[in-house]
PDB file of N, CA, C and O in Angstrom:
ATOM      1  N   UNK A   1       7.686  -5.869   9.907  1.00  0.00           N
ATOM      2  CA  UNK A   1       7.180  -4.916   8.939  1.00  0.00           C
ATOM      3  C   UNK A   1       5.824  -4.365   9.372  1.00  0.00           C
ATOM      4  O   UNK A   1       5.771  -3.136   9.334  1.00  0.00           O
ATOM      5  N   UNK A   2       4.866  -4.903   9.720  1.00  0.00           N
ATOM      6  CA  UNK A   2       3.555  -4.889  10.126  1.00  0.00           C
ATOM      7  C   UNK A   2       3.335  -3.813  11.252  1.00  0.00           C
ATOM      8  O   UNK A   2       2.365  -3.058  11.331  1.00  0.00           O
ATOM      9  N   UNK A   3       4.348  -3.874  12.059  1.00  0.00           N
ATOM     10  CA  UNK A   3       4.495  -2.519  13.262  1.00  0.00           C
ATOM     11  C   UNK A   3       5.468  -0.977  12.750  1.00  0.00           C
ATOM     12  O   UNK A   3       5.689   0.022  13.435  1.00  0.00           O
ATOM     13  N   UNK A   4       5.957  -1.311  11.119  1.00  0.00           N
ATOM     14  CA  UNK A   4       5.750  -0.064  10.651  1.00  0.00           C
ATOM     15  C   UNK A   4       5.247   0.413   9.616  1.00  0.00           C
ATOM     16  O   UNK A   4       5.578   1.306   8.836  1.00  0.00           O
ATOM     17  N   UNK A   5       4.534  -0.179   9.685  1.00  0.00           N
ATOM     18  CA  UNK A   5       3.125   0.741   8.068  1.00  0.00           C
ATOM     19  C   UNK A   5       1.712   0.765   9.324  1.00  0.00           C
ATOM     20  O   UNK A   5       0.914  -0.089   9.711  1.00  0.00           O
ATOM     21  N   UNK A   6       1.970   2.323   9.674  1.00  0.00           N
ATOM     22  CA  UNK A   6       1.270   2.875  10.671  1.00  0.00           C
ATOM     23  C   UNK A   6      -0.008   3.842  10.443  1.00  0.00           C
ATOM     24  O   UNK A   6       0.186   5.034  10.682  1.00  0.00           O
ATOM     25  N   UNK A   7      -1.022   3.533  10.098  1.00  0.00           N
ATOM     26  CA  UNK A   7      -2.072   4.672   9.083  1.00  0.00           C
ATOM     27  C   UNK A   7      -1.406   6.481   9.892  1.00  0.00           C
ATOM     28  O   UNK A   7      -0.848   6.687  10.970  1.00  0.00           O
ATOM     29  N   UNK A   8      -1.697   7.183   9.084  1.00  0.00           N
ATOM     30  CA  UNK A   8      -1.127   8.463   9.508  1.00  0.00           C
ATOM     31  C   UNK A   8       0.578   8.676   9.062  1.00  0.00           C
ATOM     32  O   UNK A   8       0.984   9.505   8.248  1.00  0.00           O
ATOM     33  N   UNK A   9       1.453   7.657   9.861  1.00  0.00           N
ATOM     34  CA  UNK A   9       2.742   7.556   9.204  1.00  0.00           C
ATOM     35  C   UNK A   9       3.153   8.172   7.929  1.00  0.00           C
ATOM     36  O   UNK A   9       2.217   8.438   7.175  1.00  0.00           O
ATOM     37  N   UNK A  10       4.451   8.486   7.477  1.00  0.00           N
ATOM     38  CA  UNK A  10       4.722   7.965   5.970  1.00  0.00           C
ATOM     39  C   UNK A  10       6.002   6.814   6.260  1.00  0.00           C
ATOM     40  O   UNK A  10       6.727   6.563   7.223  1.00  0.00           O
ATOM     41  N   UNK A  11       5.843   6.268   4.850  1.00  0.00           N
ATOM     42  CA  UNK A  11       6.641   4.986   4.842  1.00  0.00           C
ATOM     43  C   UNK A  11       8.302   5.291   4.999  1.00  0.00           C
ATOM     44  O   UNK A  11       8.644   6.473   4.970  1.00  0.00           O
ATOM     45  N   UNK A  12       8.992   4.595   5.110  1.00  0.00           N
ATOM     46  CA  UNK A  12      10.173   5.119   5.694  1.00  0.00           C
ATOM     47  C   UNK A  12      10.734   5.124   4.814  1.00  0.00           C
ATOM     48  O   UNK A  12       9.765   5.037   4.060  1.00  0.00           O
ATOM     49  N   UNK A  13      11.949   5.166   3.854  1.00  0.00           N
ATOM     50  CA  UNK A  13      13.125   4.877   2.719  1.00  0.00           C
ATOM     51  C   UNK A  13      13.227   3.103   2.334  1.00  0.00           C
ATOM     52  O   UNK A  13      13.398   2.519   1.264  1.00  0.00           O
ATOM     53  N   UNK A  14      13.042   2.630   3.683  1.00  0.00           N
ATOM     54  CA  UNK A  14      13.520   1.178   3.250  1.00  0.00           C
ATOM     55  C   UNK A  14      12.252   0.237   2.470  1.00  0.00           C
ATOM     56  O   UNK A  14      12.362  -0.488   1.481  1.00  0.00           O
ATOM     57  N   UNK A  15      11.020   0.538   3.305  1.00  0.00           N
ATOM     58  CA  UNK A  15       9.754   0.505   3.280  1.00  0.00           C
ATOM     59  C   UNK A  15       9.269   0.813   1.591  1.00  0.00           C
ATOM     60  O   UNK A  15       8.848  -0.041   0.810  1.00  0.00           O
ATOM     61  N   UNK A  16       9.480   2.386   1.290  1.00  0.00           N
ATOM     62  CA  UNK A  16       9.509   2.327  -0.646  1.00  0.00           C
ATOM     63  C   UNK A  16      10.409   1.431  -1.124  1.00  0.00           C
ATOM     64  O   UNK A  16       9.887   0.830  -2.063  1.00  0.00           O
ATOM     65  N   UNK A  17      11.474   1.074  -0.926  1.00  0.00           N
ATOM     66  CA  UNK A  17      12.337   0.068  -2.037  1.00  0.00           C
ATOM     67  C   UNK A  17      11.724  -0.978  -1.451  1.00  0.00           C
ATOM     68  O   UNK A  17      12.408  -1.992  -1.587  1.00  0.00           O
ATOM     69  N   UNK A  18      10.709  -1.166  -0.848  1.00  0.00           N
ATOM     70  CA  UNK A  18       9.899  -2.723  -1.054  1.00  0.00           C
ATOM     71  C   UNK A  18       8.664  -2.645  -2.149  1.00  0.00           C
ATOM     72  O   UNK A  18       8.392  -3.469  -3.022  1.00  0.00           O
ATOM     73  N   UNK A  19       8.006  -1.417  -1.838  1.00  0.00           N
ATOM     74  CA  UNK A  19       6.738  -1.518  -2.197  1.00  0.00           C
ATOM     75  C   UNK A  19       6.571  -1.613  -3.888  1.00  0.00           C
ATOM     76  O   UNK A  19       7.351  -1.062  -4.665  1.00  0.00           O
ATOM     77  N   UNK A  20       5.433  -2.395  -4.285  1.00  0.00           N
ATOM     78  CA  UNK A  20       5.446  -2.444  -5.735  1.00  0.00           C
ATOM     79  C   UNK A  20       3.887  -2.357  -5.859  1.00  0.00           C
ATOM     80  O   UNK A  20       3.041  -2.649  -5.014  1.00  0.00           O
ATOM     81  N   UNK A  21       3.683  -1.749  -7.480  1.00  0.00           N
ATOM     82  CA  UNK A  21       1.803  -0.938  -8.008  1.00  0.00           C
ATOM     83  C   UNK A  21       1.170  -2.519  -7.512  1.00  0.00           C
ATOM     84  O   UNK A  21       1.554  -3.685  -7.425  1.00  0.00           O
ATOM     85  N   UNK A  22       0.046  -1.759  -7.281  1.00  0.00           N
ATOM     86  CA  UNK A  22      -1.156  -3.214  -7.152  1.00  0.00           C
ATOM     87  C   UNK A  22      -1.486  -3.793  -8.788  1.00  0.00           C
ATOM     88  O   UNK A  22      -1.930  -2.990  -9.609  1.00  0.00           O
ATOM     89  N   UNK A  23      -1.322  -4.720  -9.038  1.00  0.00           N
ATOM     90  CA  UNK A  23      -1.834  -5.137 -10.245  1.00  0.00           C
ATOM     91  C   UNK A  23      -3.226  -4.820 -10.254  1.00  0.00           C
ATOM     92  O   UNK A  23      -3.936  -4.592  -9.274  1.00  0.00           O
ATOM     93  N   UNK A  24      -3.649  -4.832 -11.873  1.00  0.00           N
ATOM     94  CA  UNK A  24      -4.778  -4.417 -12.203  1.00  0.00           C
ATOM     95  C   UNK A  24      -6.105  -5.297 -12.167  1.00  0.00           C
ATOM     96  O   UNK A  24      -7.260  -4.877 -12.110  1.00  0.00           O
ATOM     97  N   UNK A  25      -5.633  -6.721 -12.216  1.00  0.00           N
ATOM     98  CA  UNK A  25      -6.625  -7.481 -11.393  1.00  0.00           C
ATOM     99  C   UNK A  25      -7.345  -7.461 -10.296  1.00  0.00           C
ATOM    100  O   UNK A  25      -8.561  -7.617 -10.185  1.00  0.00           O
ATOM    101  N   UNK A  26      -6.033  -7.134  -8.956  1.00  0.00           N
ATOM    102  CA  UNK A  26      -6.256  -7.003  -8.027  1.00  0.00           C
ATOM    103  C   UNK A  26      -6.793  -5.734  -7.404  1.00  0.00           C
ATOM    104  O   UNK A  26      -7.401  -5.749  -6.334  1.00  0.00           O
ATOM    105  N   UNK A  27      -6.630  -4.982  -7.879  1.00  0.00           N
ATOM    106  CA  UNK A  27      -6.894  -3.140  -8.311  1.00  0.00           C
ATOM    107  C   UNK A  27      -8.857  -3.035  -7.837  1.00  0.00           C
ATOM    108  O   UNK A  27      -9.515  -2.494  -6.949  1.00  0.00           O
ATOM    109  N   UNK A  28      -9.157  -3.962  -9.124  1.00  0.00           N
ATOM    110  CA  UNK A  28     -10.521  -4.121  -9.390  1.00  0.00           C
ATOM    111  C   UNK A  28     -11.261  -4.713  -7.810  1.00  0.00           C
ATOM    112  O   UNK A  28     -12.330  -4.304  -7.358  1.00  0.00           O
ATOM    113  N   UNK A  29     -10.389  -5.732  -7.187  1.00  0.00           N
ATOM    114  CA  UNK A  29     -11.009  -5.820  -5.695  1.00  0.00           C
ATOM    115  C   UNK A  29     -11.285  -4.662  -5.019  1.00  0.00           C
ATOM    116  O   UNK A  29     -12.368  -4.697  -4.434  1.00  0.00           O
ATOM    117  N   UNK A  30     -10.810  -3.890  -4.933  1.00  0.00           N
ATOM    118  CA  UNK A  30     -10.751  -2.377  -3.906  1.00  0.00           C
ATOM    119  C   UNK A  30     -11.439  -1.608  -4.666  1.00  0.00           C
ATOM    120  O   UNK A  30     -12.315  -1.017  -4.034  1.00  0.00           O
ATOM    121  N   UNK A  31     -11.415  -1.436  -5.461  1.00  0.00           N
ATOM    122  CA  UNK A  31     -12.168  -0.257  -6.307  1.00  0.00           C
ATOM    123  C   UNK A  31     -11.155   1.003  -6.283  1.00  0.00           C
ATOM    124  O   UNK A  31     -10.068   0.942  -5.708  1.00  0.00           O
ATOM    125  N   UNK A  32     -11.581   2.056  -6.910  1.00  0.00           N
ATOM    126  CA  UNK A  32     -10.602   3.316  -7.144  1.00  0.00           C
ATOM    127  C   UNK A  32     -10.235   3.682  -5.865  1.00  0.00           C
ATOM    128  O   UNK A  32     -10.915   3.458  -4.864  1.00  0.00           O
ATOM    129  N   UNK A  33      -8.648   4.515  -5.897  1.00  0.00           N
ATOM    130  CA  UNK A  33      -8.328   5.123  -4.551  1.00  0.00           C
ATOM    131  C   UNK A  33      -9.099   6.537  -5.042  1.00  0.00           C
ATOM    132  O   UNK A  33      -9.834   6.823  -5.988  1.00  0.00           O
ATOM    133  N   UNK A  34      -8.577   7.216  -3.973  1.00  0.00           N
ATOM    134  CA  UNK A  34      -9.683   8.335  -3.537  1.00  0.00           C
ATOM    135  C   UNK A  34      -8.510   9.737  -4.759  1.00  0.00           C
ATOM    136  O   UNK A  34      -7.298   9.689  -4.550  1.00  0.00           O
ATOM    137  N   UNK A  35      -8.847  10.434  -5.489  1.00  0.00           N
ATOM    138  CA  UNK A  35      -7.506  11.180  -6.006  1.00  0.00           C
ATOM    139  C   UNK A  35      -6.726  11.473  -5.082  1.00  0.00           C
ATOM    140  O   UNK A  35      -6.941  11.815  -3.919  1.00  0.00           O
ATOM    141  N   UNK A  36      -5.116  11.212  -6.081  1.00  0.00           N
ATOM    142  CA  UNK A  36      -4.446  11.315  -5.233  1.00  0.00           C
ATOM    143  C   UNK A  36      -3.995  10.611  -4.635  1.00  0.00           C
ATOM    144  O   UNK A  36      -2.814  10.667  -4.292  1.00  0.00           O
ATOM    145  N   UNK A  37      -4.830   9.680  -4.304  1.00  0.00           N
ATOM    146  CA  UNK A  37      -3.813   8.003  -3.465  1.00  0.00           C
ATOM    147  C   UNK A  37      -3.550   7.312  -4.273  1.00  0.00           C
ATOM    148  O   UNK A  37      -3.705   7.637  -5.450  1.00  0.00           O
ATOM    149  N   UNK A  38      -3.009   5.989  -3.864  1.00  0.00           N
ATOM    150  CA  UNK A  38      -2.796   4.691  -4.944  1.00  0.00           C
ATOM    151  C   UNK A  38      -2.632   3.888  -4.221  1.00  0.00           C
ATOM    152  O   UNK A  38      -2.278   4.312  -3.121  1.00  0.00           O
ATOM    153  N   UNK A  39      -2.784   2.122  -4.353  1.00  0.00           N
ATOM    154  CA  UNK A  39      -2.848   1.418  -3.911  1.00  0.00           C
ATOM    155  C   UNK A  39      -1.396   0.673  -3.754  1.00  0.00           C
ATOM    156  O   UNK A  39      -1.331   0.113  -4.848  1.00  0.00           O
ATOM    157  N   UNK A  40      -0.596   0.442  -3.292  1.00  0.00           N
ATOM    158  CA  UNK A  40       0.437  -0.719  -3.251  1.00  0.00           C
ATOM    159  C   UNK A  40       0.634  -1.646  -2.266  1.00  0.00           C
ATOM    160  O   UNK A  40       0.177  -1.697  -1.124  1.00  0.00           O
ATOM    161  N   UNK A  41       1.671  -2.663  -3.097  1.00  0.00           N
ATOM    162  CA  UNK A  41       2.230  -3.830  -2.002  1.00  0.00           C
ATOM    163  C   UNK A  41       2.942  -3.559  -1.565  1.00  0.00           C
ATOM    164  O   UNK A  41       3.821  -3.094  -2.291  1.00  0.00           O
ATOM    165  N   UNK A  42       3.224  -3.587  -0.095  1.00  0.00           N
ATOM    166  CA  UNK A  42       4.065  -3.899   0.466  1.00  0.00           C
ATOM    167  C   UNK A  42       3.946  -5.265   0.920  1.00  0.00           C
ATOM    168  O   UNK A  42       2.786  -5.632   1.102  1.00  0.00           O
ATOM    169  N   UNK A  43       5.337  -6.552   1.268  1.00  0.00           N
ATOM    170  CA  UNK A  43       5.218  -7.327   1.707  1.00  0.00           C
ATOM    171  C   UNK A  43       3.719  -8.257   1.526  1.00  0.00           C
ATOM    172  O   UNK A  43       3.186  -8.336   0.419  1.00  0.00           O
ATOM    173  N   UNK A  44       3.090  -8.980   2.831  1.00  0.00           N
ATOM    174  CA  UNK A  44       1.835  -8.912   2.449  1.00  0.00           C
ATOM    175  C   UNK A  44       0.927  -7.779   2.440  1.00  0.00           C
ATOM    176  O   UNK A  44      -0.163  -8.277   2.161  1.00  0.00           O
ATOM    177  N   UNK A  45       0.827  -6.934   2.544  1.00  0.00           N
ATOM    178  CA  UNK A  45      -0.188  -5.578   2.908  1.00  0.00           C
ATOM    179  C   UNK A  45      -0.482  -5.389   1.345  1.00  0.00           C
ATOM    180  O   UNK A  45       0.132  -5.811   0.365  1.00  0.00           O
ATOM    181  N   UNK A  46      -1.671  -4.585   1.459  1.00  0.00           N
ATOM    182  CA  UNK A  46      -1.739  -3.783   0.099  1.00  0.00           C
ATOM    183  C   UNK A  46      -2.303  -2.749   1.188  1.00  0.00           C
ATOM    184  O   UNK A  46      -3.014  -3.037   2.151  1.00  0.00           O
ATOM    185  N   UNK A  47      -1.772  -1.325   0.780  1.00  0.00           N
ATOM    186  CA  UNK A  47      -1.527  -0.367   0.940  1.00  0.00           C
ATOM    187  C   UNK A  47      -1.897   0.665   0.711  1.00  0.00           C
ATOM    188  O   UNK A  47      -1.069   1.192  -0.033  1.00  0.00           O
ATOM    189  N   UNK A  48      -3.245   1.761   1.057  1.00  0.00           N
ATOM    190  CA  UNK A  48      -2.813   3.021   0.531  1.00  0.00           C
ATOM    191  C   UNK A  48      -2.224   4.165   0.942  1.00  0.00           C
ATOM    192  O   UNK A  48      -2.134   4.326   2.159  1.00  0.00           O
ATOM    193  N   UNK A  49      -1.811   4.980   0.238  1.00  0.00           N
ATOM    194  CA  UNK A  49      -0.885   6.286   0.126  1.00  0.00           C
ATOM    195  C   UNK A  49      -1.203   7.126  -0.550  1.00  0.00           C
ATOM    196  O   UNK A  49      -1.848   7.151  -1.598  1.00  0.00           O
ATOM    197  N   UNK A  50      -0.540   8.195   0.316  1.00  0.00           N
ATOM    198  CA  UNK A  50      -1.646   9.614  -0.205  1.00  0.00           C
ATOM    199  C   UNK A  50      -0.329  10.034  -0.916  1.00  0.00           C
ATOM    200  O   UNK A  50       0.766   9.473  -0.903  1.00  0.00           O
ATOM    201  N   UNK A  51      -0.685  11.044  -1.471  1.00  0.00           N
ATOM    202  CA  UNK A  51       1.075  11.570  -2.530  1.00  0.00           C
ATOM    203  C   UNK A  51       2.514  11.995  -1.408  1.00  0.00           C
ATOM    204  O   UNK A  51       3.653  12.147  -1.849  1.00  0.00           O
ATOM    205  N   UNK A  52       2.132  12.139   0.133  1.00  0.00           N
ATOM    206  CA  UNK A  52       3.666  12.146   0.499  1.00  0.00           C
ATOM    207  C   UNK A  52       3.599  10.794   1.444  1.00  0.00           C
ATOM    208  O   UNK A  52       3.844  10.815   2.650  1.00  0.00           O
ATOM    209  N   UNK A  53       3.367  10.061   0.981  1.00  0.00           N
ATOM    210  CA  UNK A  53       3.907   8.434   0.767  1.00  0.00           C
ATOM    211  C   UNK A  53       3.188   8.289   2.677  1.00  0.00           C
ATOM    212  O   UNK A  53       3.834   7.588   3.456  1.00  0.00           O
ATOM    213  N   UNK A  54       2.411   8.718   2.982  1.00  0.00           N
ATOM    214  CA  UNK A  54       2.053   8.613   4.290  1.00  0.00           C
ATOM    215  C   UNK A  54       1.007   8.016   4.379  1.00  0.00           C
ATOM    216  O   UNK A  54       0.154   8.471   3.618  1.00  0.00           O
ATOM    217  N   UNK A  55       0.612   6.990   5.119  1.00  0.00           N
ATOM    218  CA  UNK A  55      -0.001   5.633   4.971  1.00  0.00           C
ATOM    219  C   UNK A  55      -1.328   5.987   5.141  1.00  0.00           C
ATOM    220  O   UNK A  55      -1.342   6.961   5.894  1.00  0.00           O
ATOM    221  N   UNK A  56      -2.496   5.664   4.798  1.00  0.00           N
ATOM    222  CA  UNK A  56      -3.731   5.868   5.003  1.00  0.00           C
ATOM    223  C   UNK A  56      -4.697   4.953   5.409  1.00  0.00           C
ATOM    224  O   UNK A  56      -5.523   5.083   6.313  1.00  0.00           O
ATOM    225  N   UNK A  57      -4.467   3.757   4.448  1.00  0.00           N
ATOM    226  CA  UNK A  57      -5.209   2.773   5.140  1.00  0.00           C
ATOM    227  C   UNK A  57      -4.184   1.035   5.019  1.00  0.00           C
ATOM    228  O   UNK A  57      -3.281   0.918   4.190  1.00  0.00           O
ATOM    229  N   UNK A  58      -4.475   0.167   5.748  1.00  0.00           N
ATOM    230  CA  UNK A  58      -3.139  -1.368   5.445  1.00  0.00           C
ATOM    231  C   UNK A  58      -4.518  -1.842   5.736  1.00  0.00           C
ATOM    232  O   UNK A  58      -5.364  -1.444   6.538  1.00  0.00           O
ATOM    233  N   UNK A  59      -4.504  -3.259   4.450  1.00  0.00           N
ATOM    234  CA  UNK A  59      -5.229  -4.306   4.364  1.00  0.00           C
ATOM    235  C   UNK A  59      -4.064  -5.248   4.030  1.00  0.00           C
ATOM    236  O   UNK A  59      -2.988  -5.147   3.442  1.00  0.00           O
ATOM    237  N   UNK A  60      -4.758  -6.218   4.670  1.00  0.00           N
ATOM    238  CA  UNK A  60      -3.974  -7.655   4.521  1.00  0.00           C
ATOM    239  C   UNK A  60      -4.476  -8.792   3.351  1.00  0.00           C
ATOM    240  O   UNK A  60      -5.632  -9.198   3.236  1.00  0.00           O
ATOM    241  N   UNK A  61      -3.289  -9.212   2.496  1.00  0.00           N
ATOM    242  CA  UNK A  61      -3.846  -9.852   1.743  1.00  0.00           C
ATOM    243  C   UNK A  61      -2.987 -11.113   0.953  1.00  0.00           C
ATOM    244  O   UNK A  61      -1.905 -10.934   0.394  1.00  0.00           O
ATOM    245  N   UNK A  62      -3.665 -12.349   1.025  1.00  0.00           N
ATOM    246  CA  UNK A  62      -3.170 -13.346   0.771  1.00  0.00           C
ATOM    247  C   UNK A  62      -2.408 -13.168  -0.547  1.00  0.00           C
ATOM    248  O   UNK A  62      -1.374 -13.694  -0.960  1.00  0.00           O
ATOM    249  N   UNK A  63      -3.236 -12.267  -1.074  1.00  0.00           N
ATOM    250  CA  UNK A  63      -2.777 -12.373  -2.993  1.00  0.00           C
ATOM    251  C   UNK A  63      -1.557 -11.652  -3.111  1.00  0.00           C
ATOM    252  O   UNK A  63      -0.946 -11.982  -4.127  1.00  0.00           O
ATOM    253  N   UNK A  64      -1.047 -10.869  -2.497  1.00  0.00           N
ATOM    254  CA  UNK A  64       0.001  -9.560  -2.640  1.00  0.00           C
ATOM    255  C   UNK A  64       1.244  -9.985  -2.315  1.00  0.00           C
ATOM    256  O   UNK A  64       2.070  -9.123  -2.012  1.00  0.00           O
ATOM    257  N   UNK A  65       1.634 -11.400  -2.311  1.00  0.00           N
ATOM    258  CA  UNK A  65       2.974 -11.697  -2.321  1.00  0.00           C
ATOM    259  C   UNK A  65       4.035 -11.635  -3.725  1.00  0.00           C
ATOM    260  O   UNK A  65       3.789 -12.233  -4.773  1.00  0.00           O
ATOM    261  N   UNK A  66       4.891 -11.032  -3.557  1.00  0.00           N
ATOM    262  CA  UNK A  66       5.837 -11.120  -4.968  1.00  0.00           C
ATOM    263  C   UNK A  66       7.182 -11.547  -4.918  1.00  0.00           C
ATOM    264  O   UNK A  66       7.851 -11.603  -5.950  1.00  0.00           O
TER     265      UNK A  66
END
């Protein structure tokens, strides 16, 4: 998974039917996305995405398992 959530990329079809919203706990670690993005999980990653689902930035994170 990790060699395809590529900053620049967008996520592929299989890649969205993984990803799920960052909880709002965890939300508060990162602080606001920039308008327009949003934060999600993928796998371990938390994730952002700009509105055509094309990757911007991957952080790794212990907490983001579901």
């Amino acid at each position: 998974m990790q060699g395809r959530l590529r900053v620049g990329q967008p996520l592929d079809y299989q890649l969205r039917r993984q990803m799920y919203p960052l909880p709002a706990g965890l939300s508060m670690q990162y602080g606001p996305a920039p308008r327009g993005y949003r934060y999600v999980i993928i796998g371990g990653n938390i994730v952002m995405l700009d509105p055509g689902y094309r990757v911007q930035d991957v952080f790794l994170s212990r907490f983001a398992s579901k």
